[in-house]
N, C-alpha and C positions, 0 to 999 in steps of 0.2 A: 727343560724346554718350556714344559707350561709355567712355571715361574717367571720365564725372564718375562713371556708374552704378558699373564697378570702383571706385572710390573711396567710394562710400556705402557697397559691401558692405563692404570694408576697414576703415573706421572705426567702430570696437569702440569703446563707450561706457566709463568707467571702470568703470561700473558689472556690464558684461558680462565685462570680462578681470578684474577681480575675478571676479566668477562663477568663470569657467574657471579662475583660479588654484588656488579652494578645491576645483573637482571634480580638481585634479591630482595637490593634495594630498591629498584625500580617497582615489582612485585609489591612490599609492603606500601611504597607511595599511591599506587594504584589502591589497595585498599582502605589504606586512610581518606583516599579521596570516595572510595564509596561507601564509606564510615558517615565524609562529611556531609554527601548528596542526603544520605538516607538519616541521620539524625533529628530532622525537624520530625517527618513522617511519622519517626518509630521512638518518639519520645517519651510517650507514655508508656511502653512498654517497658523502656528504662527505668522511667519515676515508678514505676508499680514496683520493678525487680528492688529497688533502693528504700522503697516503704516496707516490702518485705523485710530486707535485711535488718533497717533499723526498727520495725517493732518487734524481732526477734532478740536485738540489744548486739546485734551484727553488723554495724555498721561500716562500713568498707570506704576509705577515702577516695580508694581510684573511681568509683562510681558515683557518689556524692555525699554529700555532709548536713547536718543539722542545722538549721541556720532560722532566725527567729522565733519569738515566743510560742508560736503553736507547735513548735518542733518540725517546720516544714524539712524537705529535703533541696537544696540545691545541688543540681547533678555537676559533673565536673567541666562537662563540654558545654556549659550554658554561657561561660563567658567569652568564647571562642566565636559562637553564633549571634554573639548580643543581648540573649534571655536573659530577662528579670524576672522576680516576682512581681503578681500584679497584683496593686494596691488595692483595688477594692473589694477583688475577690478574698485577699488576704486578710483584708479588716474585718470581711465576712466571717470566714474561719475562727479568728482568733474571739469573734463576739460568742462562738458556739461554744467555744472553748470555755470562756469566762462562763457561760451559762450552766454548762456541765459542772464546772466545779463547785459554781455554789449552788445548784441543786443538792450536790453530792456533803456537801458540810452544812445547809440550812433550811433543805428541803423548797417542797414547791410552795409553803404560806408564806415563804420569807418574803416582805417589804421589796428586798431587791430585785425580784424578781418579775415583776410588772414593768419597770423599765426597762430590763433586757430584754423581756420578748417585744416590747415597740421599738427598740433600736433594730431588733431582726427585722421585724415587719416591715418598716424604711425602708431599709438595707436590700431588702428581697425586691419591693419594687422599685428601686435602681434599677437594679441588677438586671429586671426582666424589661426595663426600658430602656436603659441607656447600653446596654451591652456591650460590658467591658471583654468579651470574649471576639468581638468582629478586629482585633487588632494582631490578637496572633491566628486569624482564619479559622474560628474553632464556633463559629455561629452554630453548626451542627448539636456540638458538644451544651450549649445553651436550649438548645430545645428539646436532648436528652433530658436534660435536669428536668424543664419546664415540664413532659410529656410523666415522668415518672412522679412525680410530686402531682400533677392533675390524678392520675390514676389513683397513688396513697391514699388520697383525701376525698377520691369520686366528685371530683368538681371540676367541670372543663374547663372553666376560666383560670389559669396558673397562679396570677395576682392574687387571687380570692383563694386558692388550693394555700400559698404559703402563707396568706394572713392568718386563715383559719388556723395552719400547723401551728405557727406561734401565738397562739394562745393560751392562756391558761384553763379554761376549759378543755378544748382539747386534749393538753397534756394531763388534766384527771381523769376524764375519760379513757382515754387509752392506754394510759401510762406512760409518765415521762422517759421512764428507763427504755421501752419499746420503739416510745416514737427516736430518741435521738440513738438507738440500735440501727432504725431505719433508716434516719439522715447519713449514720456514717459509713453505711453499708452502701448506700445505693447513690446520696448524693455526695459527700465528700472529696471522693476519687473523682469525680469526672470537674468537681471544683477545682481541684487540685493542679489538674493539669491546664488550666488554663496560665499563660506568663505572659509577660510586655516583652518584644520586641523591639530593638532599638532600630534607627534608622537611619544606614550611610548616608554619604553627600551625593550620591549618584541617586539617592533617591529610594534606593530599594533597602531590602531588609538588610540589619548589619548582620555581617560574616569575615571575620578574621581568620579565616584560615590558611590567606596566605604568611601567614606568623609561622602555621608548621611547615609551609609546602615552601617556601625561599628557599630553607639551605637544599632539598633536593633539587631546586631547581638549579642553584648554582653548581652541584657535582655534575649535574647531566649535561650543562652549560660546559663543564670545564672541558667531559668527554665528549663534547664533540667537536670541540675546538679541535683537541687530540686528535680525533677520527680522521678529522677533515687535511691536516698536517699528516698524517699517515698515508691517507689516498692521493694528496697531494705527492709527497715522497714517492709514492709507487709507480703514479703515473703521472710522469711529470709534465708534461704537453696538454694535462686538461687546466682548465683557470680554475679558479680557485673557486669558483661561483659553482663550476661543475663538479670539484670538489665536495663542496659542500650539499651539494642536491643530492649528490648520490647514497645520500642516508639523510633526506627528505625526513621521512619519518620521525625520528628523531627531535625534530623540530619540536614535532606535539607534547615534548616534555618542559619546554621552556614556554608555552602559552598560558596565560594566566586565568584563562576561559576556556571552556570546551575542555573539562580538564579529565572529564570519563573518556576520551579521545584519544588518553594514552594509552589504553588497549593496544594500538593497531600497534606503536614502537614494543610494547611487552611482550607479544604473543611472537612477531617479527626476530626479535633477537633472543628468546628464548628457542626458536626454533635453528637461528645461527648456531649457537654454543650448544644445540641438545641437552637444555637444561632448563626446564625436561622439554620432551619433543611432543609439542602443542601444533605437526602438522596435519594431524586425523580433524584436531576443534577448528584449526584455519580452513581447509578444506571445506568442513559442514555448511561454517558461518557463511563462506565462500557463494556456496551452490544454494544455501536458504535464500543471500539476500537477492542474488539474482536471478531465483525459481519467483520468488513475491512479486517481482517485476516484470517477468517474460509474459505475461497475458498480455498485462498494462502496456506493454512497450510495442507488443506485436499491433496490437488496434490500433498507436495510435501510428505505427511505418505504415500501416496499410488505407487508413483514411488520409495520411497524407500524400501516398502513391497515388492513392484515385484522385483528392485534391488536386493535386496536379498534373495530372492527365484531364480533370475537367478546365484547367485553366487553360492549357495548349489546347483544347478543344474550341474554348469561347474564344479566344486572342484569334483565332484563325490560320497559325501558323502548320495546323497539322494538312489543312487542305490544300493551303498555299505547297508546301514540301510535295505532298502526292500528285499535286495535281500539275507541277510546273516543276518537273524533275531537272527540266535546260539551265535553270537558274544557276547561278555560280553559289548561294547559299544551302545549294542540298549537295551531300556529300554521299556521293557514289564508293560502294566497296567490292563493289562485282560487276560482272556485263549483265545482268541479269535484270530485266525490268519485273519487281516486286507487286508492283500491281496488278502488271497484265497475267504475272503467274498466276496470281491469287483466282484473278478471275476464270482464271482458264481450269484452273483446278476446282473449282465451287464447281464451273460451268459442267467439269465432266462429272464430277458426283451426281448433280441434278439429273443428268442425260444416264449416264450408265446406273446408276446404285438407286436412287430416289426413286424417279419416272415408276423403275420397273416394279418397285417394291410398292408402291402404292396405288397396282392398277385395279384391283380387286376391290377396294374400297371406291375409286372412281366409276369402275364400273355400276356397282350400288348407286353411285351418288346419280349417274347421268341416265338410270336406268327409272329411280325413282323420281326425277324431272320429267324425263317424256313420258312415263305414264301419266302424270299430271296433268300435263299440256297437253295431251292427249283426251285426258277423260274431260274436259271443258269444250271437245269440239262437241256440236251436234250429232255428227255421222260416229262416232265413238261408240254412243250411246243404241244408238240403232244399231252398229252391229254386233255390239256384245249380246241384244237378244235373240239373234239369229240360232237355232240349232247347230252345236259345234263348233262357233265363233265365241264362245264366251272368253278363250286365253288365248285368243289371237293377237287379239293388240297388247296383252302382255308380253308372249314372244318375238312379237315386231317390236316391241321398247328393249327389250334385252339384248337382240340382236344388233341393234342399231346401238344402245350402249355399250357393248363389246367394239365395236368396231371402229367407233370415235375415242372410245380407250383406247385400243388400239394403234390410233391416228395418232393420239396425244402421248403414247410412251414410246411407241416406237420409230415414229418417223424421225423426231428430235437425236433418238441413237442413232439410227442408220445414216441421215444427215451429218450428223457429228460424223462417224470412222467416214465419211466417202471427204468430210472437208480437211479431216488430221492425215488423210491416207496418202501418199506421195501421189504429186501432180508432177504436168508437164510445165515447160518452166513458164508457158503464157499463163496459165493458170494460177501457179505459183503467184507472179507480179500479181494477176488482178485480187484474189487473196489476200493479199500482203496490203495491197493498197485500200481494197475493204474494211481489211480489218485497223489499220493506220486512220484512214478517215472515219471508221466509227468509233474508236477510242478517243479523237478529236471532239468526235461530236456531242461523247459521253463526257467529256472533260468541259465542254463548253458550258455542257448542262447544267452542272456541277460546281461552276464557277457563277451562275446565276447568283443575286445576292439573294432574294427569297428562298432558293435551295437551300444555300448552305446552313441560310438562320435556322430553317429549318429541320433540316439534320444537328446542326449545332445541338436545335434545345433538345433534340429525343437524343440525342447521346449524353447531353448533361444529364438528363433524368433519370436516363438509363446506371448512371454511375453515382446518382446519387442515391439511388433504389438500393446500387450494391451494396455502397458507404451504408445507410441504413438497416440490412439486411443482416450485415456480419457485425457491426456493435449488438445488433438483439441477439444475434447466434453465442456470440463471446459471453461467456460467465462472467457474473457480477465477480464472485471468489474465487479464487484458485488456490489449490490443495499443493502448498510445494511441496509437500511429503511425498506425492503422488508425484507430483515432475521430477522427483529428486529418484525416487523410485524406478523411475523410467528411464532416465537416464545411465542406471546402473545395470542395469539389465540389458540396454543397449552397449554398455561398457564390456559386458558377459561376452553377448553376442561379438562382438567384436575380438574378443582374444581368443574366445574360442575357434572362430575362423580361420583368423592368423595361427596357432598352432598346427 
């Protein structure tokens, strides 16, 4: 029993190791193309691996080859990106070269050797003026040299650091053997790696790499012709346009640009065939790119909800709607007038919950007024010296502030339940028509043009204060780890409930 079962898992249909073929191949394309992205960048690091090899007498074809009198190395991928050797840094090298050697068979009195160090000398201030390194973008690499060679020699000026190096005093002085130990030590290599650049017709740096990336392009071309003949067959009522969309994706294999882009068809159909199952890395990438943008995205739904709510402020259209509800332009969804509720509902908070909550403080307030206005009259003054009058006219101020509290929290309540409390129907009408003509009268008000501009600008300000307030509250950064974090724990939260 457990045999036959391993055997069903085992037996891969053609149609499935196909599959896995094309995502193997698609897989290595995908790396050749970030071979080809990252090659300029990490070039040096090749030409060192390749100088290794060959002064070890290792030299390795797939990586690069021996090529000109100094023995340079030309790497293998240099004719693909358009790299050359560059001539002047090369003619540099090779004069060091020649110099070393006839040190090495006729010493430093030899005759010849006065012209070769003023051919260096030239050569150096070229070098440090015409800078033949701003062509493959390596200017950096030019002021390495310049900054190490100033330092060698203790002379800030570079020009004058590498005339002094090639001289012939200097190399008695120090020794020739040492000084060009030093040149090949510290300036050689970063020489080395400068190259020329050739220049397509579009303008930019040349790059032949569509030479390797055609024939994948034409298999993944041929597969999805197939694909789209197969969806077509299956479901045969969509066109063939919708055919074809419906493995969109796929497209990204046949563009000749944006070519790191094929990610999204590899990870996509590596996850179809489980081979292998890349939907834990989809997920992640998933929830990183859209945790990077959820701060950025929230500020800016919310500056453009206030936005727009201060533009139907300014336009006029929010007071026209409230205020002229008869109009065939505002759209009724209930019997219920919204406004007059609102205000009725403010009105009872104020009278029952406010008033009462804040008599204690009025009191104070209306308590230390008439003592005031009290103690400015004349007779005030006369009778607080009387024996035993001195807190009279303080208790006559509190009394009297208690009492106009009073007046001011509670008669607006008891007024209130005696107007909401069921009346007789005469009452009722006159009520009714009270409150209909003061709502009129309120609307009239409010319809004033000085009003409205009015109210317009304190409510633009008001929402532009908020606009204001939440871009300073919102984080410049946001930690998707931490949203990403949070979102899983809410994920917790949630199953655990549903069990």
């Amino acid at each position: 029993m457990g045999t036959a079962s391993s055997n069903r898992r085992f037996a891969l249909s053609p149609r499935l190791l196909i599959e896995r073929g094309l995502i193997l191949l698609a897989w290595l394309n995908l790396g050749l193309v970030a071979f080809n992205v990252s090659y300029v960048p990490l070039r040096s690091l090749y030409l060192r691996a390749a100088l290794y090899l060959r002064d070890r007498g290792e030299e390795q074809p797939w990586l690069g080859e021996i090529v000109g009198p100094p023995g340079e190395v030309s790497l293998f991928y240099d004719p693909i990106k358009g790299i050359e050797p560059e001539r002047d840094t090369q003619r540099y090298l090779r004069a060091v070269n020649t110099l070393t050697e006839t040190l090495e068979l006729k010493g430093l009195e030899s005759e010849e050797i006065p012209p070769l160090l003023r051919d260096l000398q030239t050569m150096s201030a070229e070098i440090i003026s015409q800078n033949p390194f701003a062509i493959a973008d390596k200017t950096g690499t030019l002021e390495q040299i310049k900054n190490r060679m100033s330092e060698h020699m203790e002379i800030e000026s570079s020009s004058r650091a590498f005339n002094r190096f090639w001289s012939t005093s200097n190399l008695k002085q120090k020794g020739w053997q040492d000084e060009l130990e030093f040149f090949n030590s510290e300036i050689r290599f970063p020489m080395q790696t400068n190259y020329f650049r050739k220049t397509g017709e579009d303008g930019n740096p040349a790059d032949f790499f569509g030479i390797i990336d055609t024939p994948f392009v034409i298999i993944f071309a041929i597969d999805f012709l197939f694909r789209t003949l197969r969806t077509k067959r299956r479901y045969k009522d969509l066109s063939w346009s919708s055919a074809a969309f419906s493995h969109w994706q796929d497209l990204l294999f046949l563009l000749p640009f944006l070519r790191w882009s094929r990610i999204i068809p590899v990870i996509t159909r590596s996850n179809e065939a489980n081979f292998p199952n890349l939907e834990p890395v989809r997920k992640l990438v998933g929830r990183s790119f859209v945790a990077s943008f959820a701060a950025e995205l929230t500020e800016v739904v919310v500056v453009e909800v206030v936005s727009s709510v201060q533009r139907t402020v300014k336009s006029g259209v929010i007071s026209e709607q409230l205020l002229n509800t008869t109009s065939g332009s505002y759209v009724e969804i209930n019997d219920v007038n919204e406004v007059q509720a609102i205000t009725d509902r403010i009105l009872t908070l104020c009278v029952n919950d406010v008033l009462p909550e804040i008599r204690p403080e009025l009191e104070a307030f209306l308590s230390q007024q008439i003592q005031y206005a009290m103690s400015q009259l004349p007779a005030y003054q006369g009778l607080s010296a009387l024996p035993g009058m001195g807190q009279l006219p303080v208790h006559l101020a509190q009394q009297l502030a208690s009492s106009l509290a009073m007046v001011a929290t509670g008669v607006p309540k008891v007024a209130y339940e005696t107007v909401t409390s069921p009346l007789d129907p005469k009452s009722q009408e006159l009520l009714d028509e009270l409150i209909e003509n003061g709502g009129d009268a309120f609307r009239t008000q409010l319809t004033k043009p000085e009003t409205q501009e009015e109210l317009q600008g304190l409510i633009w300000d008001l929402l532009e204060e908020l606009k204001l307030s939440y871009v300073r509250r919102s984080p410049e950064t946001v930690d998707s780890l931490e949203l990403l974090e949070q979102t899983a724990q809410l994920r917790r939260k949630a199953k655990t409930k549903k069990a």
